[in-house]
N, C-alpha and C positions, 0 to 999 in steps of 0.2 A: 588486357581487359581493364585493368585498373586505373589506366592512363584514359582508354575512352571514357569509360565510363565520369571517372574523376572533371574531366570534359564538359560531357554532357550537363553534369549535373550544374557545375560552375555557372553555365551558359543558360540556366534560366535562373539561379538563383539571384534573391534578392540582399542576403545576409553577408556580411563582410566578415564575420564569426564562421558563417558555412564556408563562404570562400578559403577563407585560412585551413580551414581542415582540409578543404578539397587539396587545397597547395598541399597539404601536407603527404597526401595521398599518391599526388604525381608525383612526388619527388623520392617518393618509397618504388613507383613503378621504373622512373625512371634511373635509380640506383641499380635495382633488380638487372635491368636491361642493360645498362653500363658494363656490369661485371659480368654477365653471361656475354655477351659479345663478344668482347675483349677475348673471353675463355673458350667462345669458337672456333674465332679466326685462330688461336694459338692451335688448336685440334688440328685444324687442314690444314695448317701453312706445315711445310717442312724446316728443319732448323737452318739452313741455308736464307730462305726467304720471309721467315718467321718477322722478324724486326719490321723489315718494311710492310709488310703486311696490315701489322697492328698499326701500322703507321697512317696507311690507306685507307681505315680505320678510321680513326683519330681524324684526318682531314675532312672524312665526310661529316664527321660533327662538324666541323667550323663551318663547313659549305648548308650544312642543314639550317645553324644559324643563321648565317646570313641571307638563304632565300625566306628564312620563318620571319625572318623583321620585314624583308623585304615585302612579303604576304602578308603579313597584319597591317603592312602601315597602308596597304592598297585596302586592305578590306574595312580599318577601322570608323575614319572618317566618313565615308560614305554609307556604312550600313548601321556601325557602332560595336562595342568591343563586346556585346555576345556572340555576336560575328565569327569572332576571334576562333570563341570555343567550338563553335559550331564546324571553322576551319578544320580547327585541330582536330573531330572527330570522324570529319572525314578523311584525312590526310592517314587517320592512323588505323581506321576501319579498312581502309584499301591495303594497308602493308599490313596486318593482320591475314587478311585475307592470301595475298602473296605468299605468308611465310606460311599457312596451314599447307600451302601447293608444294612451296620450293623448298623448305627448311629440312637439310637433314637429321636426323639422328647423329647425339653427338657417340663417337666410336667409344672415347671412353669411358660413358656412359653404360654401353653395350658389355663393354668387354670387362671390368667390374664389378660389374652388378648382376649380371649375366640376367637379366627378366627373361619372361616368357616371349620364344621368339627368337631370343636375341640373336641365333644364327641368322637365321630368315630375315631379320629386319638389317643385319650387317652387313650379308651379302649383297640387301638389293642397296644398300648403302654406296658398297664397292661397285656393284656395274656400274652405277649413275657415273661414277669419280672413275671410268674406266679401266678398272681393276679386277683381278681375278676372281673367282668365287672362293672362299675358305670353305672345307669339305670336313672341319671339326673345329667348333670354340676354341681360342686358347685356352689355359691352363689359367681361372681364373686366380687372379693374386691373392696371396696371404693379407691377412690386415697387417701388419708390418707394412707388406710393401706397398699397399693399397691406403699408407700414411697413416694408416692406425687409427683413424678419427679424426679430422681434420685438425683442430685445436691443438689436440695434444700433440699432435705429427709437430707444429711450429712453432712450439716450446721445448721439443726435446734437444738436449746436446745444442751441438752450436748451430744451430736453427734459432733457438730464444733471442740469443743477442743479435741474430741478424732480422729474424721479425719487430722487434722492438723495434732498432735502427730504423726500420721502413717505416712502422706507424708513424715515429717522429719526424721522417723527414717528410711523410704524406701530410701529417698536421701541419709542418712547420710552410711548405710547399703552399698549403693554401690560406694560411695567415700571408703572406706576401700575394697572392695571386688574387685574393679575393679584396683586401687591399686594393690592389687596381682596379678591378673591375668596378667597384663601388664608389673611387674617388676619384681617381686617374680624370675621366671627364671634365668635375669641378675644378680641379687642376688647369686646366687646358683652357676651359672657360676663365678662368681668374689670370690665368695668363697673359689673355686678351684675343684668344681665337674667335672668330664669328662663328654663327654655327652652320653655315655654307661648310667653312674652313674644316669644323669639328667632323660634320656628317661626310667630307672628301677623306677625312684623318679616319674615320673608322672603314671605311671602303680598302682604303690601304692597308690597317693593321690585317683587315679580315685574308688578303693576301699572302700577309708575312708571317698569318698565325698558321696558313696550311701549308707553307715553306716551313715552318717551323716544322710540325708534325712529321714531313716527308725528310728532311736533312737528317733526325735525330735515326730514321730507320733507318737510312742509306748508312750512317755513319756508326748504328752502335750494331751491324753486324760483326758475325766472328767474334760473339763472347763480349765484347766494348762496351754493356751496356752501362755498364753503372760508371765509368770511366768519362763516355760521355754524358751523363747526364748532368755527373759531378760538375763537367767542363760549361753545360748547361748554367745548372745554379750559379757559378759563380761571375759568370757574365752578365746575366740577369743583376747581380749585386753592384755589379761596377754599372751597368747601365742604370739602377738605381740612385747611384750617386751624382751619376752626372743628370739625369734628368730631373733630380731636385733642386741644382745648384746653375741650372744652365737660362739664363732668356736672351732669347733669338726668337729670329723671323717665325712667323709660323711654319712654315715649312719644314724647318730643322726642327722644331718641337715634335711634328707630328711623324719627322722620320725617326725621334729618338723614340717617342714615343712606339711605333711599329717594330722597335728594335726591344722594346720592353716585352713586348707582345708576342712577339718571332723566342725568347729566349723564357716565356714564361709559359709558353703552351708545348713549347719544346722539352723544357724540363718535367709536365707532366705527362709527355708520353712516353719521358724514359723510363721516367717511376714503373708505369705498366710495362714496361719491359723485363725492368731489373726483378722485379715478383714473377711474372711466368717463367723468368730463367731459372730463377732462384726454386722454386717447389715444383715437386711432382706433380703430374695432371689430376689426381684424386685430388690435393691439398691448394689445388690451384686456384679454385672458385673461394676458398674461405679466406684465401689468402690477399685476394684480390679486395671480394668483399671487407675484409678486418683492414685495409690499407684505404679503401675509399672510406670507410665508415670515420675514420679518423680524420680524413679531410674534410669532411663534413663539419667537423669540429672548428679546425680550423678556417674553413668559411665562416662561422659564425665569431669566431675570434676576430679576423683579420680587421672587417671593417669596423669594428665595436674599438678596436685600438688606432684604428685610424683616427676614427670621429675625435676619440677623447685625445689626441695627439695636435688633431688640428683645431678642434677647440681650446687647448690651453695656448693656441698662437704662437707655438714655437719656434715657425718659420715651416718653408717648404724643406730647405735643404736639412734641418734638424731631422723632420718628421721622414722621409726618405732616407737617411742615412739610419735610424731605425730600422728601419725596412731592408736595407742594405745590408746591415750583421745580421739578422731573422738569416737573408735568403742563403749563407755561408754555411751554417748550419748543417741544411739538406746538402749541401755542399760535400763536408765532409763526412757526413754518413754516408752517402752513395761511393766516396776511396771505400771508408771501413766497412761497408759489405761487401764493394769489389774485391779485395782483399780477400775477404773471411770466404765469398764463396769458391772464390779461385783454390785455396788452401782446402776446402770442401771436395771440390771435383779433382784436385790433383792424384788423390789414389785410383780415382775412380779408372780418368785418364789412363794411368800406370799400368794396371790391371790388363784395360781396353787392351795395350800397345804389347 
């Protein structure tokens, strides 16, 4: 509702002061929606198909992108950019409407929390998902094992140093990420791309960013995640330094370029991988949310050092190579939580066996 509405209102107003808060508004609906999603798909998937999942996920973001530019630039010019919003209200008034019909209850939710109902509403949960009927609640969980409070569930024991790890590699993750997205174009353009060339080069990335999305699921099953993500980040770094350093044809620019793109949207779907591996489903949604909220940070870092990077003229391949140690970083926090949570679940494992 805050995203229609936020919308609507946009779409007659005349104030570029009201506009800004409106932004500000979608971007709080759209955070909201980010981290519950992510914490659905993790609900149904099984841990076998869990990764790609979130993954299938992820892709549909880029593919939403690319038809939402593709829909504005049809509706701007010929009608004008209230249009736009007008789009967006119906676009998102109809999946509202969808998810009041189709959207289940989340189980963990139910099981929890235990509200009023909660068998009743579990059970018809389970037929839909062709599953048997439960004939008594479980045994709702202790607050111990129901995370204690979210918060404190991710600072306790060696939970702290591996939540930290995440917020900084979530910050650091999108001071390089948002870096691109905000410069990378100017880049391309000063390069000497035409903008046929440009607008053919974003068609392609938007390809190798939902390759990206699916390779990271396929690959960080079986436990792998923060393994590949790491393997992620650091290719992303090396492709950093040669796309600073590199002029060629256009063509090879825009394939490096897609290679930035493939290895930057990859590394943030591992991020959300390595956090729902990493917490329990009670502590999952805070945990999500505390890790996007830090990226946010780092969006607003990344381009602010860009600008003051490429206004002091230091060159492309200085300012990139910048950008290049940043994305290292994420790098090795995603070993040092693999590590810690692997040493984490080893008892658990032992136990299990």
């Amino acid at each position: 509702m805050i995203i229609i509405i936020s919308h609507g209102l946009s779409a007659i107003n005349d104030s570029i002061y009201n506009l800004m808060v409106l932004r500000f508004g979608m971007g709080i609906g759209l955070g909201v929606i980010l981290v519950s999603l992510n914490v659905m798909v993790s609900e149904f998937s099984n841990d076998k198909n869990r990764s790609f999942a979130i993954a299938m996920l992820h892709s549909g973001f880029s593919v939403g992108m690319m038809l939402g530019g593709g829909l504005a630039a049809l509706v701007l010019e010929p009608l004008g950019w209230r249009y736009v919003f007008w789009l967006g209200v119906l676009i998102n008034t109809s999946l509202l409407f969808l998810l009041i019909f189709f959207l289940m209850e989340s189980p963990t939710f139910l099981i929890t929390r235990q509200p009023r109902n909660a068998l009743a509403r579990l059970n018809t949960m389970l037929k839909q998902l062709g599953h048997q009927a439960l004939e008594a609640m479980p045994l709702k969980p202790s607050a111990a094992a129901n995370g204690g409070g979210g918060f404190k569930a991710m600072l306790e024991g060696r939970m702290a140093s591996a939540s930290i790890m995440l917020w900084a590699a979530s910050l650091t993750y999108a001071v390089v990420g948002y870096f691109l997205l905000n410069w990378k174009p100017s880049v391309l353009v000063d390069a000497g791309l035409t903008p046929t060339q440009a607008s053919l080069g974003g068609v392609f990335e938007g390809f190798l960013g939902i390759a990206g999305h699916l390779i990271v699921g396929l690959l960080a099953r079986k436990g792998a995640e923060a393994r590949v993500t790491a393997a992620f980040f650091a290719m992303l770094g090396v492709f950093l330094v040669i796309f600073g350093n590199i002029t060629a044809e256009w063509w090879v620019m825009i394939g490096i370029s897609g290679m930035l793109k493939f290895f930057t949207v990859g590394a943030y779907t591992g991020i959300f991988l390595v956090v729902i591996a990493m917490y329990e489903p009670a502590v999952r949604s805070m945990g999500l949310g505390f890790m996007v909220g830090f990226g946010r940070v780092g969006a607003i870092i990344g381009p602010l050092i860009g600008g003051l990077l490429i206004g002091a003229d230091i060159g492309r391949p200085a300012t990139f190579a910048v950008f290049a140690v940043v994305a290292v970083v994420p790098a090795v926090l995603m070993v040092l939580v693999g590590r810690q949570n692997a040493a984490r679940q080893a008892p658990l494992k032992e136990a299990a066996a």
